[in-house]
C-alpha positions as CSV (number, residue, x, y, z in Angstrom):
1,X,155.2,174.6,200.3
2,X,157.3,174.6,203.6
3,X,159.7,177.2,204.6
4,X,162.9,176.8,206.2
5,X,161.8,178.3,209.6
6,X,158.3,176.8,209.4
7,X,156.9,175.1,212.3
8,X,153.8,172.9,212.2
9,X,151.7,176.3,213.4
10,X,153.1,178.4,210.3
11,X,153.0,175.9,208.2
12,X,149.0,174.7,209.1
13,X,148.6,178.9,209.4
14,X,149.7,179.1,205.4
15,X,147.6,176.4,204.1
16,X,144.3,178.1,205.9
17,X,145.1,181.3,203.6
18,X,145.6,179.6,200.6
19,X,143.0,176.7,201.1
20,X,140.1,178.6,203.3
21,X,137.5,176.7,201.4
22,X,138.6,173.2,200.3
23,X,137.7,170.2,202.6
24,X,140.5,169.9,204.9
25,X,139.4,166.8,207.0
26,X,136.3,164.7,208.0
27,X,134.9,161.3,208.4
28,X,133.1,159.5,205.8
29,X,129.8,159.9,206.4
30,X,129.8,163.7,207.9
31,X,130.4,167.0,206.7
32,X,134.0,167.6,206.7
33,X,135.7,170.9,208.2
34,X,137.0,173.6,205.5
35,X,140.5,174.6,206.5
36,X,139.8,178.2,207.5
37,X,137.4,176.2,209.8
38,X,139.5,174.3,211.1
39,X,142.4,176.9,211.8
40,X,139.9,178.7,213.7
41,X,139.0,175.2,215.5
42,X,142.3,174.8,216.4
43,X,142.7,177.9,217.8
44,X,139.9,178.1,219.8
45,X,141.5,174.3,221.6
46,X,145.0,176.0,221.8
47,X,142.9,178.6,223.9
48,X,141.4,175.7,226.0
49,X,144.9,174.5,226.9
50,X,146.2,177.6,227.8
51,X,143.5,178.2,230.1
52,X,144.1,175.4,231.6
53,X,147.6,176.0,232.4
54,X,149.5,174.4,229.2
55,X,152.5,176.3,228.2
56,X,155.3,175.6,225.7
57,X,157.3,172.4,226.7
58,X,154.6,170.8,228.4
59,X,153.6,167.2,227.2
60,X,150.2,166.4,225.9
61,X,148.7,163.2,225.0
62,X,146.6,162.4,222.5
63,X,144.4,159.1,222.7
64,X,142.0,158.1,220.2
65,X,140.7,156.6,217.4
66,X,141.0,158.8,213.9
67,X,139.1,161.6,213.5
68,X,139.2,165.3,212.8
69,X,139.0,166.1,216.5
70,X,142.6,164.2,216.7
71,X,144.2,166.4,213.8
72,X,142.6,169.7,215.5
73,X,144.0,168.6,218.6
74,X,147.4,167.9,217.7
75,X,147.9,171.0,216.1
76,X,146.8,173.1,219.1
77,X,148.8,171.3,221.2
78,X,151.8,172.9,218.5
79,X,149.8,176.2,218.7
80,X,150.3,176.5,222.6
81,X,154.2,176.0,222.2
82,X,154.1,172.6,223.9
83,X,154.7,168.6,223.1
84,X,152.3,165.9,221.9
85,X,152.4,162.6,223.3
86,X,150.4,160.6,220.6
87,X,149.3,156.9,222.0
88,X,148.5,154.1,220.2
89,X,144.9,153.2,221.1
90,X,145.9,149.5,220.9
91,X,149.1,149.9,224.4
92,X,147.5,148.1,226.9
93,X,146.0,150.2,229.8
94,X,149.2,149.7,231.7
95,X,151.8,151.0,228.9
96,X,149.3,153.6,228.6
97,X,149.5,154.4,232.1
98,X,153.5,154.2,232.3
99,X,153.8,156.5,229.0
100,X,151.8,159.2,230.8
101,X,153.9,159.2,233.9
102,X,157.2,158.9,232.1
103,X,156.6,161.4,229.4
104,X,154.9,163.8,232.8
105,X,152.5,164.5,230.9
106,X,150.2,167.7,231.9
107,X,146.9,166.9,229.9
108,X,145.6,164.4,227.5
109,X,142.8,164.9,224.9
110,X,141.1,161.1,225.2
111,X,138.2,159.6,223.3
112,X,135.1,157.7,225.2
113,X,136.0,154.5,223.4
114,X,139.4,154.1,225.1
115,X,139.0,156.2,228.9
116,X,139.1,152.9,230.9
117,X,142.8,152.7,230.3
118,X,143.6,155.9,232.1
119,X,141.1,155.0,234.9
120,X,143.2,153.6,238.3
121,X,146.0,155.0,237.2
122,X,147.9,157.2,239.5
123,X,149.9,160.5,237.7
124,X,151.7,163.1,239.5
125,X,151.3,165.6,236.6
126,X,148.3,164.9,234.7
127,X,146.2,167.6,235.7
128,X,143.6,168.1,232.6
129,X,141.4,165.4,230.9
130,X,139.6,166.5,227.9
131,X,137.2,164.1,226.1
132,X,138.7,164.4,221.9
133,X,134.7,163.7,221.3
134,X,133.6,166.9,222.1
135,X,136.5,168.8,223.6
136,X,134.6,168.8,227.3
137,X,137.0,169.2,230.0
138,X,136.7,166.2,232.4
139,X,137.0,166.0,236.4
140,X,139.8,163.8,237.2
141,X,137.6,161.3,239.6
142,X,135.2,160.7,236.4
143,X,134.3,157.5,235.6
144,X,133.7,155.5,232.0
145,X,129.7,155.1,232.9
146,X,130.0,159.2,233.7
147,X,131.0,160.3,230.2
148,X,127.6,159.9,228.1
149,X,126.3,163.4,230.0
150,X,129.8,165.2,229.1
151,X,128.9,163.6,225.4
152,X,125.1,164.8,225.4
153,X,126.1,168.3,226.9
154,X,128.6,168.7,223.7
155,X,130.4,171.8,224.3
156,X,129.0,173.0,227.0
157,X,132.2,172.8,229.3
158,X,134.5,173.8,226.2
159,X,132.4,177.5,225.8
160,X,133.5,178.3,229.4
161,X,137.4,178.8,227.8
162,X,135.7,180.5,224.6
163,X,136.9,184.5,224.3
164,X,135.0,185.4,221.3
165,X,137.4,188.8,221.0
166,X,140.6,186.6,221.2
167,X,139.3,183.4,219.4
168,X,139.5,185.2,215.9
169,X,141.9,188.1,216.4
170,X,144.7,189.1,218.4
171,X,145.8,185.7,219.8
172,X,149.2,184.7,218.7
173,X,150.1,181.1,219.0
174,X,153.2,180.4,221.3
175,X,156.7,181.5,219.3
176,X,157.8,177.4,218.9
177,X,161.3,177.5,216.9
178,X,161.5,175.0,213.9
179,X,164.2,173.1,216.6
180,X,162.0,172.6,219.2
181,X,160.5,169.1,220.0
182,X,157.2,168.8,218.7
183,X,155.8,165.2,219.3
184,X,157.2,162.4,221.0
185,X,155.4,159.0,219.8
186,X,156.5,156.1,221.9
187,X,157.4,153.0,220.0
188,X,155.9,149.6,220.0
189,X,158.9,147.6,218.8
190,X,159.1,143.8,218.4
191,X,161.9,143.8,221.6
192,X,159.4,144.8,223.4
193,X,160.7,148.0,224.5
194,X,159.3,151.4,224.4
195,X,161.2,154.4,223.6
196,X,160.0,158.0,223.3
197,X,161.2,159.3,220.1
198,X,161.6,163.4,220.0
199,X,160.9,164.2,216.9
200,X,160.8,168.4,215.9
201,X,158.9,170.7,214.0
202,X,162.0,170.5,211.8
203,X,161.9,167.0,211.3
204,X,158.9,166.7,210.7
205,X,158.6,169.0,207.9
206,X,161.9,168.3,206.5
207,X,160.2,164.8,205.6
208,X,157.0,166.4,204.2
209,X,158.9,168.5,202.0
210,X,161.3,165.4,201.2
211,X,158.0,163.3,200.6
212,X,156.4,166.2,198.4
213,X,159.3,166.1,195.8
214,X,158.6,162.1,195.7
215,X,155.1,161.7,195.0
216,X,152.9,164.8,193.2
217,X,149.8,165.8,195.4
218,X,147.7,168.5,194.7
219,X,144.8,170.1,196.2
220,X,142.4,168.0,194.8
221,X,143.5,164.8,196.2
222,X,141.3,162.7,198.5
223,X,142.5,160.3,201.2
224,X,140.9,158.2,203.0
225,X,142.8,157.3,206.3
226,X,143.0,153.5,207.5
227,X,146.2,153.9,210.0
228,X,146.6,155.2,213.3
229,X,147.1,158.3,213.7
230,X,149.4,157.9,216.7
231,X,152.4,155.8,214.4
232,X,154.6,158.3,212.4
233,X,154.0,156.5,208.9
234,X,150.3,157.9,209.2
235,X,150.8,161.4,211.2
236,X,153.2,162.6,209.0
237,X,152.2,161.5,205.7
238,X,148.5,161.0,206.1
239,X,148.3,164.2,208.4
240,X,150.8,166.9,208.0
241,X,151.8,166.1,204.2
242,X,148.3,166.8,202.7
243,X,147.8,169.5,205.3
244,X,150.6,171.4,203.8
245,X,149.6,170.4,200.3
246,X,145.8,171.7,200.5
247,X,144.1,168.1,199.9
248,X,141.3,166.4,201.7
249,X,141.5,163.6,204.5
250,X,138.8,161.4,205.2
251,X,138.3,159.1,208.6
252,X,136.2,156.0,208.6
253,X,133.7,155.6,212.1
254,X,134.3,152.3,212.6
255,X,137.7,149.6,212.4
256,X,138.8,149.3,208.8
257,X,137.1,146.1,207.9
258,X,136.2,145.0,204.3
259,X,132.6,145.8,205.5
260,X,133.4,149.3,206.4
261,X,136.0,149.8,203.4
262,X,135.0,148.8,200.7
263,X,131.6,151.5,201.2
264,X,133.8,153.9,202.1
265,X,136.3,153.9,199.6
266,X,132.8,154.0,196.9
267,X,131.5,157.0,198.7
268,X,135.2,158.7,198.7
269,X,136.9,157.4,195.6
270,X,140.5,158.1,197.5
271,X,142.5,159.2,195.0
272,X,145.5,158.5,197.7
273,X,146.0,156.0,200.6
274,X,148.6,155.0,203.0
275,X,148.5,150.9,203.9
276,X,151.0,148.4,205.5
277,X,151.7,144.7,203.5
278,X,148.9,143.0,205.7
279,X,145.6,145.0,204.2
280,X,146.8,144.1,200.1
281,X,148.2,140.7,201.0
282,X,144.3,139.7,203.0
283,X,142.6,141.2,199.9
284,X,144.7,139.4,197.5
285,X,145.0,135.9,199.8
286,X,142.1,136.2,200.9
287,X,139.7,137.5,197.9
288,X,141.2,137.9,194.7
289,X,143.9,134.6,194.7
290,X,140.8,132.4,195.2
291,X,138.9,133.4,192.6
292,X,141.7,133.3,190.4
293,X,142.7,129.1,191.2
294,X,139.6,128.4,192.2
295,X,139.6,124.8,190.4
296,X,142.9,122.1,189.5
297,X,142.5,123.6,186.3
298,X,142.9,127.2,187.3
299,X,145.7,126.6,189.5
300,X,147.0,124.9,186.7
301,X,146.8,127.6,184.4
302,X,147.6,130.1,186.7
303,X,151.5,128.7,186.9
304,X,151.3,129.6,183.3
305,X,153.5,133.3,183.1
306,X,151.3,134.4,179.8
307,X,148.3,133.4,181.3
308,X,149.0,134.8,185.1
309,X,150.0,138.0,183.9
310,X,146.9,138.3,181.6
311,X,144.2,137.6,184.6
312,X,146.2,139.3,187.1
313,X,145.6,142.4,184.6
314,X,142.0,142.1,184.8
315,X,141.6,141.4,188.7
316,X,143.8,145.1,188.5
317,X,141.4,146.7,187.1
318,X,138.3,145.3,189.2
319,X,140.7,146.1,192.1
320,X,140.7,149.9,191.2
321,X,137.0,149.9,190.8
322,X,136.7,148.2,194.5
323,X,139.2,150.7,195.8
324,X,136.6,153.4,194.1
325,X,137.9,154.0,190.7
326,X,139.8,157.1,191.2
327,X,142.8,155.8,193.0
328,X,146.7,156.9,191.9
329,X,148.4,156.2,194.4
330,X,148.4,153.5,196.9
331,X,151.7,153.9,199.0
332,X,152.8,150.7,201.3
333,X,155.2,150.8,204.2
334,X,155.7,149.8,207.6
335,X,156.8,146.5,207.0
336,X,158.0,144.2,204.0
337,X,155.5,143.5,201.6
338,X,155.6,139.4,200.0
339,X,156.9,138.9,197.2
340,X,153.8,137.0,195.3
341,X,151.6,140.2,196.5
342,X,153.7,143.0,194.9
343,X,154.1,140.5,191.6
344,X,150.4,140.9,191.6
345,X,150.3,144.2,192.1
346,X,152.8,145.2,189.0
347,X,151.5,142.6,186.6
348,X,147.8,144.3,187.6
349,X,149.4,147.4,187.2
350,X,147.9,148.9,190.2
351,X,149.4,152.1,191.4
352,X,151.3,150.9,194.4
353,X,154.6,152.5,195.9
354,X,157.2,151.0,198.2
355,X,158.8,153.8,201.1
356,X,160.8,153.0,203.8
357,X,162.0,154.3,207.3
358,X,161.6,154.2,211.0
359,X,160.0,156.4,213.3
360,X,163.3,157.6,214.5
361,X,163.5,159.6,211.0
362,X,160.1,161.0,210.8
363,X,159.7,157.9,208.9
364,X,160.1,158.3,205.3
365,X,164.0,158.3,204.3
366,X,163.6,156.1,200.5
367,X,161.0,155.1,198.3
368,X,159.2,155.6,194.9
369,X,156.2,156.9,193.2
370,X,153.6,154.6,191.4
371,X,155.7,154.9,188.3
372,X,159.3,154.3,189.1
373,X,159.0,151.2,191.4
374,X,161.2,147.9,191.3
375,X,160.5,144.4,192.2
376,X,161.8,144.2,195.9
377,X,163.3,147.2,196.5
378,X,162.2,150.8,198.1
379,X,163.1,153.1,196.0
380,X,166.0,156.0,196.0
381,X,167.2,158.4,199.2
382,X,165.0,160.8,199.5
383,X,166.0,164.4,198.7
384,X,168.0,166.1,201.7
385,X,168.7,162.6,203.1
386,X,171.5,160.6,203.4
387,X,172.1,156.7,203.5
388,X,175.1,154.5,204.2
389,X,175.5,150.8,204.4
390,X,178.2,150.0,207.2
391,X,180.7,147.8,206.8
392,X,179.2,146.2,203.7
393,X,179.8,141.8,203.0
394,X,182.7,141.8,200.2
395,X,180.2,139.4,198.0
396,X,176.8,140.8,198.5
397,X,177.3,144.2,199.8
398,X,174.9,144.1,202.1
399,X,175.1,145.9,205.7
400,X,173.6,148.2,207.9
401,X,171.8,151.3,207.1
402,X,172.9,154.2,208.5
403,X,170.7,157.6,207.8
404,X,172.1,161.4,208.5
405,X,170.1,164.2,207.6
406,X,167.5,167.0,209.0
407,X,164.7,164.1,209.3
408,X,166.9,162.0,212.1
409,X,165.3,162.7,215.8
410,X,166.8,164.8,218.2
411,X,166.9,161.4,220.2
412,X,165.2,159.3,222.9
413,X,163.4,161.1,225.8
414,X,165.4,160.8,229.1
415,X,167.4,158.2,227.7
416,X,170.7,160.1,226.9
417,X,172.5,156.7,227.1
418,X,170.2,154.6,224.6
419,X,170.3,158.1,222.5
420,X,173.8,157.5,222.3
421,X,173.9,154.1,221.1
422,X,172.0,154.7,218.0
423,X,173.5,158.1,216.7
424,X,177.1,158.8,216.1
425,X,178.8,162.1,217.3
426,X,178.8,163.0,213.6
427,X,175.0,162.6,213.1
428,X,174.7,158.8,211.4
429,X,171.5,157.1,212.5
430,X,172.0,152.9,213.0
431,X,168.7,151.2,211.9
432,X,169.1,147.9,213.0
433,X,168.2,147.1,209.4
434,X,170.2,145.4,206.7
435,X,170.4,146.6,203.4
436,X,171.4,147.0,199.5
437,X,172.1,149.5,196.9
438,X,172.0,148.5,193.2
439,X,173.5,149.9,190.6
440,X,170.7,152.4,190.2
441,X,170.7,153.9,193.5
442,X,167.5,151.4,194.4
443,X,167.9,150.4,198.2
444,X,166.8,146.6,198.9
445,X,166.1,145.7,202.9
446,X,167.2,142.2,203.6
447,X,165.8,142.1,207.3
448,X,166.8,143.3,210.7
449,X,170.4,143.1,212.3
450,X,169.8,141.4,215.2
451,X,167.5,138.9,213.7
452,X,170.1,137.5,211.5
453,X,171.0,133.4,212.0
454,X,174.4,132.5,211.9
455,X,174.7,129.4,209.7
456,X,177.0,126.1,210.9
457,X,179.6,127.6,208.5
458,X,179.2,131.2,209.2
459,X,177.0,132.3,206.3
460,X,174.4,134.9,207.3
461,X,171.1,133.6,207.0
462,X,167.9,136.4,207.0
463,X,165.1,134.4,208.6
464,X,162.7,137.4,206.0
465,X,164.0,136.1,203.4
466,X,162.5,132.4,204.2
467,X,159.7,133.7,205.8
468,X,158.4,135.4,202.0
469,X,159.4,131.9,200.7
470,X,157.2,130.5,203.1
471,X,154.0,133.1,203.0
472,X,153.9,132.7,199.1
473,X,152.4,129.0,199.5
474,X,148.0,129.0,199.1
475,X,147.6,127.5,202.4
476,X,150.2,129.8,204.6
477,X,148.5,133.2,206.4
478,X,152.0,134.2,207.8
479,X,155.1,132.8,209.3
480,X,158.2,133.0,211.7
481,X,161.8,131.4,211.3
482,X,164.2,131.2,213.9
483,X,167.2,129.0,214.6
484,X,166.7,125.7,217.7
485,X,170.2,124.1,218.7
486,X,171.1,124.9,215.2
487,X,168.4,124.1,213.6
488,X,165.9,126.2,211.3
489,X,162.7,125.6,212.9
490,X,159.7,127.9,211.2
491,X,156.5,128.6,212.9
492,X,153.4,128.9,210.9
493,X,149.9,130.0,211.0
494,X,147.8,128.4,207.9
495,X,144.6,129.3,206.3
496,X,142.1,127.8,207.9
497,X,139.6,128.8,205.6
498,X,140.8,127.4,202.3
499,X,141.8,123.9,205.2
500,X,138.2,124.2,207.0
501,X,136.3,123.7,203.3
502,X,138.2,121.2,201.9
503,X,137.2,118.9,205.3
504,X,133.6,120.2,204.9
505,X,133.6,118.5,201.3
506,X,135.7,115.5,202.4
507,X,133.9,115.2,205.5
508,X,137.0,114.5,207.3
509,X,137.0,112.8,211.4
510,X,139.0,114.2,214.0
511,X,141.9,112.2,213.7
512,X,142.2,112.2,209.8
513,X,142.0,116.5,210.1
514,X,145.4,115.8,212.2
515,X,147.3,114.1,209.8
516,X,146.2,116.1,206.9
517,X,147.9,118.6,208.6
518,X,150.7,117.0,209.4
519,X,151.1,116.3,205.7
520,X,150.3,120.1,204.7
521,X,153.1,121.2,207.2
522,X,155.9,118.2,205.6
523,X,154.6,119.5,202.2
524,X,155.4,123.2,203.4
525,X,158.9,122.3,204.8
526,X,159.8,120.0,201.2
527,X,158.5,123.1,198.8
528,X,160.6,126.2,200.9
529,X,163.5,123.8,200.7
530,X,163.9,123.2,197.3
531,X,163.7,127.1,196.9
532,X,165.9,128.3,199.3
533,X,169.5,128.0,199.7
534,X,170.9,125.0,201.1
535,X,172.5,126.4,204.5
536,X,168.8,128.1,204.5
537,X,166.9,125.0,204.3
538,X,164.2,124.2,207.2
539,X,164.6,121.3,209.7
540,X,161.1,121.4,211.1
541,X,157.6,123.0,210.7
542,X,155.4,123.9,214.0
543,X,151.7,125.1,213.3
544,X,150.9,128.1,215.3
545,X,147.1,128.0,215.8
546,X,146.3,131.4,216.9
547,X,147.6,134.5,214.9
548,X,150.5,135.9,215.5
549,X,150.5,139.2,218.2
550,X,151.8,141.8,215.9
551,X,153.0,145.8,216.2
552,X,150.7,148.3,215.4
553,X,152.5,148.5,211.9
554,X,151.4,144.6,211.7
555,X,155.1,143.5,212.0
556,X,155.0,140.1,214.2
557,X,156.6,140.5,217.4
558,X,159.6,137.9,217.1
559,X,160.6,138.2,221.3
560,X,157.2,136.4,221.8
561,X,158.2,133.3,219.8
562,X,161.4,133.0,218.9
């Protein structure tokens, strides 16, 4: 499936001759392009840029919300030789603003939905807008109210750049070698602190071919996409593998909520998705777990092992036929899934599997298929990969991982210094994250480095590890533990929802709605305790009203609160 001197051109140039007819990618609701159409597609954009000046090494963003224009841009940008600068559509306009002066970028392919966040900007090298709805070009001075003619003209602007002789035949794509950077996606981390990962052709497909020996796709697969397409778990897995594999991709028109999904995922039956924790653990907090203990005497019953397992096998299969009936594989990264959700999900026996890895390593570096998962880990190193935990504790074994291999990133862009920090003259990637082998090979993450508490007699304490503790109880959404004056304090924001209709029936004041909650938040701190290690037990409990800001990967961003 990929060659050893394949780029993403080659590789996307192979599929179109052995796939020319099957579905490539499309939304839900619209006729979805063929991939012989949309090699010719692509093409015809790679033209557009170099028309307008792009040549190999350049930087181009992309900008948008997912949608086959996206997919056919980011491949042209490969065609042309040069470097895409993919943006998540939820930066604010300023980050958005600073990522396209620091990465220099010479064009960006934006949609209408998120143009306001280039607008006022200043850019010394931007020099072509195109609009991703329609591929018009865009004078620089336009403004948001200006675009609906660009829209309604369609591809009027775009025909200009159109060489009917060269579009077809006798236009070679720029000679990219499999070395050469091919994307650089800018990180939303919880410090805060962007970085421009460089990430190659090489990479890249290095982890599609690593994530192709995992997990068995064929042509016939459906997915249906719910992630950006600017975060690395999505791109490369939800774009590039089932490119290369000859399978279909669907994108929904609107956000991903259960409104939009669940009619989506009926008119698709996915046989394949990508999801971080937070979409299974709403649907399972938030719609099957009530149905479930919805009485004293479900609850009740529901504490019963037997009698758990036994519904939780029948909510799996009503899952399946919400998710559309055809599903095999429903892979889950990004960030740690809880502990009482994945139980569900292997006593339902719904097909999930665990993967794990950064953007830094194109992500995917361990995981498992549907079949071969265990409860709490991520699964094996992935083919070609290599994993090390440094400097391991004698008792538990646990330490950071290290990652060497042909998926590791050529390093941060103009940040030699930072580039150095994180990878060794020998090749070793540091994660920042703490880890696990057992016996079998099965790696375990145990939380981030420099998140760890240092308990009053030195034991390590891994503020995840109370955090699932705490998450697992009915009337906790989420939650954050950190250390005050030595002191475990955890923040957490409840579920208002089950909390809002037990008032309604009680008819609670004011006042009395007060101390119920702060009774639910004692009860919270007394239950984690007598679960959790002593030098891990909690001193206090703070209710955080709103929900917490999170990464695009739905990891909460720890700098804000703790």
């Amino acid at each position: 499936m990929i060659l050893e001197n394949d780029t993403l051109t080659t590789m996307l140039a192979r599929s179109a001759e052995r796939f020319r007819t099957n579905p490539a990618l499309g939304s839900v609701n619209g006729e979805p392009l063929t991939y012989g159409a949309l090699y010719d597609k692509v093409r015809e954009v790679a033209r557009l840029l170099r028309d307008q000046g792009v040549v190999a090494g350049d930087r181009v963003a992309i900008l948008g919300e997912n949608k086959k224009e996206w997919g056919i841009a980011y491949f042209a940008v490969a065609a042309t030789g040069a470097v895409s600068v993919p943006i998540l559509p939820d930066f604010h306009a300023s980050e958005v603003q600073h990522i396209l002066r620091h990465a220099e970028c010479k064009a960006i392919f934006i949609s209408e939905r998120y143009y306001q966040k280039i607008e006022g900007g200043t850019y010394a090298d931007l020099a072509t807008i195109i609009l991703l709805d329609n591929f018009s070009i865009i004078p620089p001075e336009t403004q948001k109210g200006m675009l609906k003619e660009f829209l309604a003209e369609g591809m009027k602007e775009f025909t200009k750049f159109k060489d009917t002789a060269m579009r077809l035949v006798g236009w070679i794509p720029a000679e990219a070698q499999p070395d050469d950077v091919s994307t650089i996606i800018y990180t939303s981390g919880t410090t805060g602190h962007s970085k421009g990962v460089m990430l190659t052709h090489r990479n890249l497909l290095e982890d599609v071919k690593a994530t192709a020996v995992l997990v068995s796709i064929v042509p016939t697969d459906r997915m249906l996409s719910i992630l950006p397409l600017s975060h690395a778990y999505e791109c490369t897995l939800g774009l590039l593998t089932p490119i290369a594999s000859g399978m279909s991709v669907y994108y929904l028109d609107k956000p991903p909520t259960p409104q939009v999904l669940v009619p989506a995922m009926q008119q698709v039956h996915p046989t394949i998705m990508l999801s971080v924790p937070l979409v299974i653990e709403k649907i399972y907090r938030g719609k099957i777990l009530p149905q479930l203990t919805g009485s004293a005497v479900m609850r009740r019953m529901y504490r019963i092992p037997f009698v758990r397992k036994r519904l939780n096998k029948i909510a799996g299969k009503k899952l399946l036929a919400t998710f559309g009936g055809s599903l095999r594989l429903f892979c889950i990264g990004g960030a740690p899934l809880a502990a009482d959700v994945e139980r569900f999900l292997k006593e339902a026996r719904f097909p999930y599997a665990i993967g794990y890895g950064l953007t830094e390593t194109s992500p995917l570096v361990a995981g498992t298929n549907n079949f071969e998962t265990r409860f709490r880990a991520t699964g094996p190193v992935l083919p070609g990969v290599e994993i090390k935990i440094e400097n391991p504790d004698a008792h538990t074994g646990e330490g950071e991982i290290l990652v060497r291999g042909p998926v590791v990133m050529k390093g941060y862009f103009k940040d030699p210094e930072r580039t150095r920090e994180v990878i060794t003259a020998d090749g070793w990637f540091h994660t920042g994250d703490l880890g696990v082998f057992d016996k079998d090979g099965y790696l375990f993450i145990k939380g981030r480095l420099k998140n760890v508490i240092l308990g009053a007699s030195g034991e390590n304490i891994y503020p995840e590890e109370i955090e699932s503790v705490i998450n697992e109880l009915e009337l906790v959404t989420e939650s954050l533990v950190f250390s005050v004056q030595n002191q475990l304090v955890a923040r957490v924001h409840l579920n208002y929802e089950i909390i809002e209709r037990e008032y309604a029936e009680e008819k609670l004041g004011e006042s009395e709605i007060k101390k119920r909650i702060e009774a639910i938040l004692l009860e919270i701190r007394e239950r984690v305790n007598s679960r959790v290690s002593k030098f891990s037990q909690i001193g206090r409990v703070i209710e955080q009203i709103e929900p917490f800001e999170k990464t695009p990967t739905q990891k909460i961003k720890r700098y804000l609160y703790a």
